[in-house]
C-alpha positions as CSV (number, residue, x, y, z in Angstrom):
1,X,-3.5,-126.9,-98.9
2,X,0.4,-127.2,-100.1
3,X,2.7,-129.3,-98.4
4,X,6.2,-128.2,-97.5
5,X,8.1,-130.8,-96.1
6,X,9.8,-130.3,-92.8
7,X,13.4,-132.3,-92.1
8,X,15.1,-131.7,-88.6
9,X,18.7,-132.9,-89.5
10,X,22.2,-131.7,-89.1
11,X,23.0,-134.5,-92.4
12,X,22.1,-132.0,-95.5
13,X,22.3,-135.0,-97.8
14,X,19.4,-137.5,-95.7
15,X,18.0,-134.5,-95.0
16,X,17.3,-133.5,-98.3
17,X,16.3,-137.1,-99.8
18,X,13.7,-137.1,-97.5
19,X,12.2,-134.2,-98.0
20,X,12.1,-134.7,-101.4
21,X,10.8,-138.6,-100.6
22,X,8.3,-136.8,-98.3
23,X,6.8,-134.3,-101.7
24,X,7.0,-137.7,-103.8
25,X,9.1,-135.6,-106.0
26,X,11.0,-137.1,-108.9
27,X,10.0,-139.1,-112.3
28,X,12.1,-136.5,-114.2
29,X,12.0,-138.7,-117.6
30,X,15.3,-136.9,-118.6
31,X,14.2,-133.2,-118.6
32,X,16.5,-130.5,-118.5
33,X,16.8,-128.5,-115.0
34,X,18.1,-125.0,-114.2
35,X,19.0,-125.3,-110.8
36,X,19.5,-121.6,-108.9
37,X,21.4,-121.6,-105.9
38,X,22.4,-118.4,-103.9
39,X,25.5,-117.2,-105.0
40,X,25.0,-113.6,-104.0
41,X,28.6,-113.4,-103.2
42,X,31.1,-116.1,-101.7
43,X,30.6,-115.6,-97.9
44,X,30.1,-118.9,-96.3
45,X,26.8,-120.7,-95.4
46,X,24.3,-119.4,-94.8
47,X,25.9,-116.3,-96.9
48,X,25.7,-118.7,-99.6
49,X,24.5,-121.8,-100.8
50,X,26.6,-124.8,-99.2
51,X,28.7,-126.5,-101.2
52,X,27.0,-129.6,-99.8
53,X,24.1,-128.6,-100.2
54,X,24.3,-128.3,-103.8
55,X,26.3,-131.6,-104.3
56,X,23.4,-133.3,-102.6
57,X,20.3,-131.7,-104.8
58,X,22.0,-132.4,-108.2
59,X,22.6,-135.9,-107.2
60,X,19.2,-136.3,-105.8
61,X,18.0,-134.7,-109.1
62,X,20.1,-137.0,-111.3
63,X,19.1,-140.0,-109.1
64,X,15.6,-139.0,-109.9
65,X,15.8,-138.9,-113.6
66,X,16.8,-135.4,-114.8
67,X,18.3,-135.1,-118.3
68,X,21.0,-131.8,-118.2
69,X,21.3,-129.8,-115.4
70,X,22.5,-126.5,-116.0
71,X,23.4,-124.3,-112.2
72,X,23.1,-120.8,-113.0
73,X,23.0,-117.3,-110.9
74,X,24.0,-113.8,-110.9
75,X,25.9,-112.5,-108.3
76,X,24.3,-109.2,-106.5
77,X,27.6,-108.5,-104.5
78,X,30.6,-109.4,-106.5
79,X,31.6,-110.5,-109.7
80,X,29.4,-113.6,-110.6
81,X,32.7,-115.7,-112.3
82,X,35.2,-115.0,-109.5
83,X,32.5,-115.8,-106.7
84,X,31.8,-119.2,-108.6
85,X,35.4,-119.7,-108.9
86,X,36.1,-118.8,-105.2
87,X,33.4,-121.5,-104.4
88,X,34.6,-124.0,-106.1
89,X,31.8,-124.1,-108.6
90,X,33.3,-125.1,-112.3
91,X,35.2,-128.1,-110.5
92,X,32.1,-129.5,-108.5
93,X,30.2,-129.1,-112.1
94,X,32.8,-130.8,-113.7
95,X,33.1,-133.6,-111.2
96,X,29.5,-134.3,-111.5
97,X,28.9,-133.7,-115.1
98,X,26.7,-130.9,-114.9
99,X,27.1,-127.8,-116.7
100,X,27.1,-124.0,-115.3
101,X,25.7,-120.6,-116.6
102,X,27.4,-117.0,-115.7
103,X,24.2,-114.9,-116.1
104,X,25.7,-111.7,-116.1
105,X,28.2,-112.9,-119.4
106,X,24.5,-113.6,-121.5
107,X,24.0,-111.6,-124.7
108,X,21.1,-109.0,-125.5
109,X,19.5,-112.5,-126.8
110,X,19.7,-114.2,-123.6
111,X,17.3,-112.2,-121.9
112,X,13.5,-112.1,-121.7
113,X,11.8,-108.5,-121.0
114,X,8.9,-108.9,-118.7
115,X,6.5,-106.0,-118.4
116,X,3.9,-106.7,-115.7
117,X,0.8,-105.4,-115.3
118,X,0.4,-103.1,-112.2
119,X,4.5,-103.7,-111.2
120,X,6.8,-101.7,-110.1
121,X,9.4,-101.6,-112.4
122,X,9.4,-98.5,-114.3
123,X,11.0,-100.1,-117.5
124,X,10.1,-103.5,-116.6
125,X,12.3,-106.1,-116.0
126,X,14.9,-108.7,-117.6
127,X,14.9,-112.6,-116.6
128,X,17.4,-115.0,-118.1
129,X,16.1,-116.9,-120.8
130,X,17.5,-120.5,-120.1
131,X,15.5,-120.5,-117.2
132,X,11.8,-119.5,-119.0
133,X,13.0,-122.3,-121.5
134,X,14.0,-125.3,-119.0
135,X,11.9,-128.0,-118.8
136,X,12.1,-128.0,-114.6
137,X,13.2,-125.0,-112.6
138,X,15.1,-126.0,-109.3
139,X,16.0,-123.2,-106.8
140,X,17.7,-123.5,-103.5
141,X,17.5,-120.7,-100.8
142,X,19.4,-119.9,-97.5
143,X,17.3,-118.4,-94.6
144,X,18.7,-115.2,-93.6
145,X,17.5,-111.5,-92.7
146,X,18.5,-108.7,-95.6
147,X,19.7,-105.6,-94.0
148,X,19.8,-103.9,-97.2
149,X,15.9,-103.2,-97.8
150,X,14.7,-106.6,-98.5
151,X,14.3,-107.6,-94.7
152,X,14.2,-111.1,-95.9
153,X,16.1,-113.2,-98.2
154,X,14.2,-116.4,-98.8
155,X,13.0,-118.0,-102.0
156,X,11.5,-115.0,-103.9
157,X,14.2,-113.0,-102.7
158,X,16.8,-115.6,-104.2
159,X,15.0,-115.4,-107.9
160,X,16.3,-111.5,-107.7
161,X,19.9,-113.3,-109.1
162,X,17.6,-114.4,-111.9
163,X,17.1,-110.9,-113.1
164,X,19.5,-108.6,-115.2
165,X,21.6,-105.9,-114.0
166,X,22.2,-104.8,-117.3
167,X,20.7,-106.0,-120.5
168,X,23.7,-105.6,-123.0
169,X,22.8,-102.8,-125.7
170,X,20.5,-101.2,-122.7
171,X,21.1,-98.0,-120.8
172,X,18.7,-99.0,-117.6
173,X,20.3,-100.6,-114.4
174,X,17.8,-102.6,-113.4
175,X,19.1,-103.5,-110.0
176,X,20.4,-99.9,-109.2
177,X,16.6,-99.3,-109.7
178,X,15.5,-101.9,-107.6
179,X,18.1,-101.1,-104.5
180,X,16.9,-97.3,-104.7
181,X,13.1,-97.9,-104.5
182,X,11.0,-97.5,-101.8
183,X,9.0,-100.5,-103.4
184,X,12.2,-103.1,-103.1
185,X,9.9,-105.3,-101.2
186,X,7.2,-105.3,-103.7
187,X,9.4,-105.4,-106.7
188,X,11.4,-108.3,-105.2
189,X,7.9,-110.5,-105.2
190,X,6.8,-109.5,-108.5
191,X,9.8,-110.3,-110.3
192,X,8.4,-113.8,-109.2
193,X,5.7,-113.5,-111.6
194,X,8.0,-114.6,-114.6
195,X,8.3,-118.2,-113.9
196,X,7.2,-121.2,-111.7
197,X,9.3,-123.0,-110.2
198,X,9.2,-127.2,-109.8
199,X,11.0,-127.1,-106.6
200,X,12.4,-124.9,-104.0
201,X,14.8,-126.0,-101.1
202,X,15.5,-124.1,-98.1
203,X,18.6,-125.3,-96.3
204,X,18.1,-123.8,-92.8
205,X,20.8,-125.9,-90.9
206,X,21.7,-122.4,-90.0
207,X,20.2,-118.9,-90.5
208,X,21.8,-115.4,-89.5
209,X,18.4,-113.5,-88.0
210,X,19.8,-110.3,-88.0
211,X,22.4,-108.7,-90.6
212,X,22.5,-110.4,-93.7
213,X,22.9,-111.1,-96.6
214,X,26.3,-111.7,-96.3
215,X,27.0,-112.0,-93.0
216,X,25.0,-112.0,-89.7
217,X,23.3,-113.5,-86.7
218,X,24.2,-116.9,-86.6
219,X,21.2,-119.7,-85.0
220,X,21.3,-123.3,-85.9
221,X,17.8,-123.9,-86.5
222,X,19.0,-127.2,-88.1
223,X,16.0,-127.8,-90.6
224,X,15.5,-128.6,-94.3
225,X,12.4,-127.3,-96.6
226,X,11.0,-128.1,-99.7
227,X,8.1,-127.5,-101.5
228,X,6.6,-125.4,-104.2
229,X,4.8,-122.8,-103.3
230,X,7.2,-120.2,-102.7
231,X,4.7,-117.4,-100.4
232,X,4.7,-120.8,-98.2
233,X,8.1,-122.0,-98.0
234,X,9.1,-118.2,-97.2
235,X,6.5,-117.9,-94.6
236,X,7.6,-121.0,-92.5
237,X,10.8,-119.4,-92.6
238,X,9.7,-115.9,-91.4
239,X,8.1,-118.1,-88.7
240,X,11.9,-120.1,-88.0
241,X,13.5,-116.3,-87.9
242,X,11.0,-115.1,-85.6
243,X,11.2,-118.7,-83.4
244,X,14.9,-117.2,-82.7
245,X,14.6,-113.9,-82.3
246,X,14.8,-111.3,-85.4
247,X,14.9,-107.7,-86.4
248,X,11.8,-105.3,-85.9
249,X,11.0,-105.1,-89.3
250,X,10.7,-109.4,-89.5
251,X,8.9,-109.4,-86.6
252,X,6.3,-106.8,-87.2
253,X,2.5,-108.1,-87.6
254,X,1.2,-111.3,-89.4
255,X,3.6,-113.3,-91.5
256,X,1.3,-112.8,-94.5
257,X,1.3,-108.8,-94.3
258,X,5.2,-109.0,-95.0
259,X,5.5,-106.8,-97.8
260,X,7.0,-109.8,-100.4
261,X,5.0,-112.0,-99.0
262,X,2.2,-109.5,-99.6
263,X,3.1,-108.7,-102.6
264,X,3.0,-112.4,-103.8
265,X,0.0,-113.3,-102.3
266,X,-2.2,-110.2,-104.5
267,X,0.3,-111.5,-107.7
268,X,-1.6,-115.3,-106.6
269,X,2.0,-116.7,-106.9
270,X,1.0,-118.9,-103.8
271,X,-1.4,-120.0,-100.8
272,X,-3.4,-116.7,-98.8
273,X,-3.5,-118.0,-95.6
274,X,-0.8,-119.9,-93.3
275,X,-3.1,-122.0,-92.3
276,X,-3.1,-123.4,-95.8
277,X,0.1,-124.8,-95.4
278,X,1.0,-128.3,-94.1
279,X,4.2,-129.2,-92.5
280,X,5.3,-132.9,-93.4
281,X,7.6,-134.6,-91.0
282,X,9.3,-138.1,-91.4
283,X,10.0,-138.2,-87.7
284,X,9.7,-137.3,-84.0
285,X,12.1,-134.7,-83.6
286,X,10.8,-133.3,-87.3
287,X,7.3,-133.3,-86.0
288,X,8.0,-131.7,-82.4
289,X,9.7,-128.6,-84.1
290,X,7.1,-128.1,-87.4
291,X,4.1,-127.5,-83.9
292,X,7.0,-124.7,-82.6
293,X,6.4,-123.1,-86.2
294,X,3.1,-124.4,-86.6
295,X,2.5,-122.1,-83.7
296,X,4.4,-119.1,-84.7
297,X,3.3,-119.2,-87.9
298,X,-0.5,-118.6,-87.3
299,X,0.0,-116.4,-84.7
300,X,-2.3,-113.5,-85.8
């Protein structure tokens, strides 16, 4: 069994101490954090990560004992410094004493080639060192459909920004190869297989069901997750998008024969079998919406 926790809330920061309190997560004994957001481009929330959001996790993470924190990402649809600028990023960092990391501005040094076994990449792949070398990894997702091949964009989906477009010195465009292949969905779970993350958040105040990444859909599912297991925490939220209403292509057979979550599941980057996963609520409105999911969620 993994337990994700499950937060009906419209207040992102209670919302996200709980469900932290609720995984007993913290005891962080100074260790230093790469913290992913989605910063795919600048849109607004749930385009991107919400500025609140963020404000809320590092301060949970600092009130929890983390040494640095470093917030890092590569943008997938825009310049990566201008869309951090746009957001506001440098002065929240600043303001909080944290620092921040421009992944596409790395040297040839900076990244790690990753040659799995059995993937999809022809060449391989390229995942930014700090985040193999930080002591926690911390990523926080949106919940949104991905018209561009992906179907989803959840937590594997987010660690995409965690992988090079170009290594400098290198010829290959890695995402050019990724976009064009008929394996995206595939290739999107096994660039998972690189790290492990300590914690994933999914802020799923709102969610766009159809369109995305960028822009969409809009529902208000008003909802916070966390947990670790990332072929979990994206299934529940498969299971929110099809609670609403989604595209075809989301709502096509078992959550679990989802291509990434497929994928991930054969890669044993998480639990095989929804019912596996356990929904912890810290209240009655929390626990009345996790059985709507529950529901959808083992629908076979």
């Amino acid at each position: 069994m993994t337990e994700i926790a499950f937060v009906k809330t419209q207040d992102r920061a209670a919302g996200i101490e709980e469900a932290l309190d609720l995984l007993g997560f913290g005891g962080l004994d100074r260790q230093r954090v790469f913290l992913k957001p989605n910063f795919n481009s600048a849109d607004a929330f749930p385009g991107s990560t919400h500025n609140d959001t963020l404000v809320a996790l590092i301060r949970e993470l600092q009130a929890r004992g983390a040494g640095a924190i470093t917030v890092g990402d590569r943008s997938g649809m825009g310049d990566t410094r201008r869309v951090m600028e746009q957001k506001g990023i440098f002065r929240l960092a600043e303001e909080l004493g944290v620092e921040t990391l421009v992944l596409d501005e790395l040297d040839a040094d900076g990244w790690e080639m990753i040659d799995l076994p059995g993937s999809h990449w022809t060449h391989g792949f390229a995942v930014a060192r700090p985040v193999l070398e930080a002591d926690v990894v911390v990523q926080t997702c949106c919940l949104k459909t991905h018209r561009f091949g992906g179907h989803f964009t959840l937590s594997l989906k987010n660690t995409v920004g965690l992988v090079a477009k170009w290594v400098p010195g290198q010829p290959h465009d890695y995402m050019g190869e990724l976009h064009s292949s008929p394996h995206q969905r595939l290739m999107i779970a096994e660039a998972n297989a690189a790290y492990e993350p300590d914690l994933v958040v999914m802020d799923g105040l709102a969610a766009f069901t159809e369109g995305g990444p960028a822009r969409g859909r809009r529902v208000e599912p008003g909802v916070i997750l966390a947990g670790t297991d990332r072929v979990a925490i994206d299934a529940v939220g498969v299971a929110i998008l099809r609670r609403y209403g989604t595209t075809p292509a989301v709502s096509r057979g078992p959550i679990l024969e989802q291509e990434q979550l497929a994928r991930a599941v054969e890669l044993d980057l998480g639990i095989d079998d929804p019912e596996e996963i356990e929904l912890v609520t810290p209240d009655a409105a929390s626990e009345s919406f996790a059985a709507e999911i529950e529901e959808v969620l083992t629908r076979r």
